[in-house]
Each structure stands twice: as structure tokens, then as C-alpha cells.
C-alpha positions as CSV (number, residue, x, y, z in Angstrom):
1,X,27.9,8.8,6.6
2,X,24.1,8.4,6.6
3,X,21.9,7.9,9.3
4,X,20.3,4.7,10.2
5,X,17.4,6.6,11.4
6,X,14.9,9.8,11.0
7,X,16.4,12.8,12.7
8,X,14.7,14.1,15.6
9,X,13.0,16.6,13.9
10,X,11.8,14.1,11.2
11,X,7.9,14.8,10.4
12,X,6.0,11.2,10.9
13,X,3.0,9.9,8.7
14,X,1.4,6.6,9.2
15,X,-1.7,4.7,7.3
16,X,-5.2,5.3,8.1
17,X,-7.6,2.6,6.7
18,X,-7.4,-0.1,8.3
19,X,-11.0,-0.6,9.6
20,X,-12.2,-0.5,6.5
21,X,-9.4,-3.6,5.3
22,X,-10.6,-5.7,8.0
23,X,-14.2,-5.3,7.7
24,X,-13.6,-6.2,3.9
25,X,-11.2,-8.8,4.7
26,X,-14.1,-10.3,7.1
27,X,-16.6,-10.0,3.6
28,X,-14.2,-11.4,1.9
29,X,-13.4,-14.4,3.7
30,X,-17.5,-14.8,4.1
31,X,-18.2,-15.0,0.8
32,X,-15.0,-17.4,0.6
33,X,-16.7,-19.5,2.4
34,X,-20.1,-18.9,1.1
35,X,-18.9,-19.6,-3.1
36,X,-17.5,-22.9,-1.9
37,X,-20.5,-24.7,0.3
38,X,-23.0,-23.1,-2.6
39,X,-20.7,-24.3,-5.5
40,X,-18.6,-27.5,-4.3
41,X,-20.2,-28.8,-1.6
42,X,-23.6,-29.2,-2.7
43,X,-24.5,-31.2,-5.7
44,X,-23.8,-29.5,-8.4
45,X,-23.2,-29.6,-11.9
46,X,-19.7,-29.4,-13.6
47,X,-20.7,-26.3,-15.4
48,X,-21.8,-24.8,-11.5
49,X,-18.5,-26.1,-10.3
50,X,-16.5,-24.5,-13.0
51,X,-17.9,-20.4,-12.3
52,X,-17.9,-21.5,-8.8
53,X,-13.8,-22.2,-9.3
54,X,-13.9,-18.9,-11.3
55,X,-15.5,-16.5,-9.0
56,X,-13.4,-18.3,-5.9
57,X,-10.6,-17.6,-7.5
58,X,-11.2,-13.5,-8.0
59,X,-12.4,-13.5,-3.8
60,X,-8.9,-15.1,-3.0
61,X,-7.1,-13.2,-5.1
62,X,-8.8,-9.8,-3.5
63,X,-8.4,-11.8,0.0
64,X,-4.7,-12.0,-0.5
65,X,-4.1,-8.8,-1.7
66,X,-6.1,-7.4,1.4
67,X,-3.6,-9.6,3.6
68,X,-0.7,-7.5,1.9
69,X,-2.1,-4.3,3.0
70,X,-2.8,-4.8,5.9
71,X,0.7,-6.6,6.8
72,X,2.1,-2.6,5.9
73,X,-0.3,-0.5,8.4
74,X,2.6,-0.8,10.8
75,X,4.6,0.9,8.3
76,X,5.5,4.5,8.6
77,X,7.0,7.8,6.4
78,X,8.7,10.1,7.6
79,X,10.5,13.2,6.3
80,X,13.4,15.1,7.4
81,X,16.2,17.5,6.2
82,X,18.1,14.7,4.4
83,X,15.1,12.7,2.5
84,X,12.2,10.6,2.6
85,X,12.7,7.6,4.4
86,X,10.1,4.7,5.1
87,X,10.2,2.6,7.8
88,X,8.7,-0.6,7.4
89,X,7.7,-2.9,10.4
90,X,9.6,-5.8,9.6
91,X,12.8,-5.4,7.0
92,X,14.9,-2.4,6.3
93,X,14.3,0.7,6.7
94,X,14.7,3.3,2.9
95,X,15.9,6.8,2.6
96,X,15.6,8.3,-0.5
97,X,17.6,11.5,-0.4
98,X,16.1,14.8,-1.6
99,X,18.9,15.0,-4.1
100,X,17.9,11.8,-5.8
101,X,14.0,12.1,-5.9
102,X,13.0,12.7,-9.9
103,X,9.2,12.3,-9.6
104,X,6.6,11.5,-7.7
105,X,3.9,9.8,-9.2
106,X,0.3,9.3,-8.1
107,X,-2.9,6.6,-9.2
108,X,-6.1,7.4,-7.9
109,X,-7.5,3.7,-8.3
110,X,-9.3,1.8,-6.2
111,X,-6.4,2.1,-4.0
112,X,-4.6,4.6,-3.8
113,X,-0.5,4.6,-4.2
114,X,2.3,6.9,-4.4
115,X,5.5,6.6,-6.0
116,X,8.8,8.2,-5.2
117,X,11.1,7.5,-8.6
118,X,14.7,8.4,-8.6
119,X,17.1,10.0,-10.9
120,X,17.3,6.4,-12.8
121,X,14.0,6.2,-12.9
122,X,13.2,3.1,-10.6
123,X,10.4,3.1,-7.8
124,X,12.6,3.9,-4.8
125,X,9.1,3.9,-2.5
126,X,5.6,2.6,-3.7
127,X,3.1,3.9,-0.9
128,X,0.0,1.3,-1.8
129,X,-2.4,3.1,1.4
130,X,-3.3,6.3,1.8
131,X,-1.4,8.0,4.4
132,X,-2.8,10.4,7.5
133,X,-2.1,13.7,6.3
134,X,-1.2,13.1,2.8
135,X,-1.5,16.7,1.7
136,X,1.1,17.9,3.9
137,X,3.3,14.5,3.0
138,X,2.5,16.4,-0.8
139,X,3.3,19.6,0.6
140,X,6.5,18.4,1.9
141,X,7.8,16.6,-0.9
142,X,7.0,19.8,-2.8
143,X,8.7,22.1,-0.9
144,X,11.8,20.3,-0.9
145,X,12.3,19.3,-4.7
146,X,9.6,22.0,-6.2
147,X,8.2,18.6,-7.8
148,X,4.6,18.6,-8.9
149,X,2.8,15.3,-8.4
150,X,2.1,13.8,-11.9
């Protein structure tokens, strides 16, 4: 029977940048704000109204996908003897047994994530934030499965 839960000896990780999300989200929301009194509110001519629309639309896209990050910052990893398990602040919690990790991937974009893929080859846990103490996380995973990161 599995655990509902990290044993006591799990190793805990949590995310780190939320600061920077919020002050961002803030900008974000500014210029928001800013795009529609320049380009709507004001006369303006269709073509103004149109990049207006354009550029409003790439701010709330980026607004909304701040929102998502920083909904997971009460999220946490940990890792024990049987896996890797996250524990999300509002749904179920994931284990993803030693035995059944096949990769881990990582993309250095503009944000970072890490991906746990399992023998099928299906994301079992996408890490979107960079976690405190990632390099022992890495270490960890390592250790345990002799998996590089690719």
C-alpha cells in the first residue's frame, strides 16, 4: 500500500521567485491599464485601436500566465526513499516512484521547468518555477535513478 504522504524523513523543496512574479505581475497590470486609456479611450484611429488590441492582448496573455505561477508558490517537492512526490496546495498530492522515473528533462527558458517522465513516457511532474535548492533536488534525483538531466 502506498503512503498518502512524504515519510518523515522526506527532503522538502519549495519555490523561490515570487517577488519577482508580483512585482512583474504589478508591471504588467500597469501597462494593462496604461495600453487601454492610450489606445481605446482616447480618440483614436481604427488602425491605433487595432495594435492597441494587439499589444493588450500579448500583456494579458503574460498577466495570466503570471497568475498561474504564482497560484503554485504554495506548492512543494519533496523526496523520500519511495519517490518523488509533489504536493500541490489545492488538489492531490503525486508520487512518482523511483522505479518508474525514465527521464528528467530540463528548459532553460525564460522560465525555467523540470520534467519528471515515466517509463511510458508521459510528464508525470512539470516543475514550471525554479525550486530553492535545485541542485541538490538534481543531486537527489541522480542518486536515486543514476539519471542525467537531458
Amino acid at each position: 500500500m502506498v503512503p498518502s504522504k512524504p515519510s518523515l524523513n522526506a527532503t522538502y523543496f519549495s519555490f523561490d521567485r515570487r517577488r519577482r512574479l508580483i512585482v512583474a505581475l504589478v508591471i504588467g497590470i500597469g501597462c494593462l491599464g496604461f495600453i487601454l486609456y492610450v489606445g481605446i479611450l482616447r480618440d483614436s484611429s481604427p488602425s491605433d485601436i487595432l495594435g492597441t488590441l494587439v499589444i493588450m492582448g500579448f500583456f494579458s496573455w503574460t498577466t495570466i500566465n503570471i497568475i498561474r505561477q504564482l497560484r503554485a508558490f504554495d506548492d512543494r517537492v519533496a523526496v523520500d526513499d519511495l519517490g518523488v512526490w509533489y504536493l500541490p496546495s489545492r488538489g492531490a498530492d503525486t508520487l512518482v516512484k523511483w522505479g518508474d522515473i525514465a527521464g528528467v528533462k530540463q528548459h532553460n527558458m525564460v522560465t525555467k521547468h523540470l520534467r519528471i517522465i515515466d517509463r511510458n513516457g508521459s510528464v508525470k511532474i512539470k516543475l514550471v518555477n525554479q525550486l530553492e535548492n535545485s541542485d541538490t533536488f538534481k543531486r537527489l534525483i541522480h542518486e536515486h535513478t543514476n539519471i542525467q538531466m537531458t
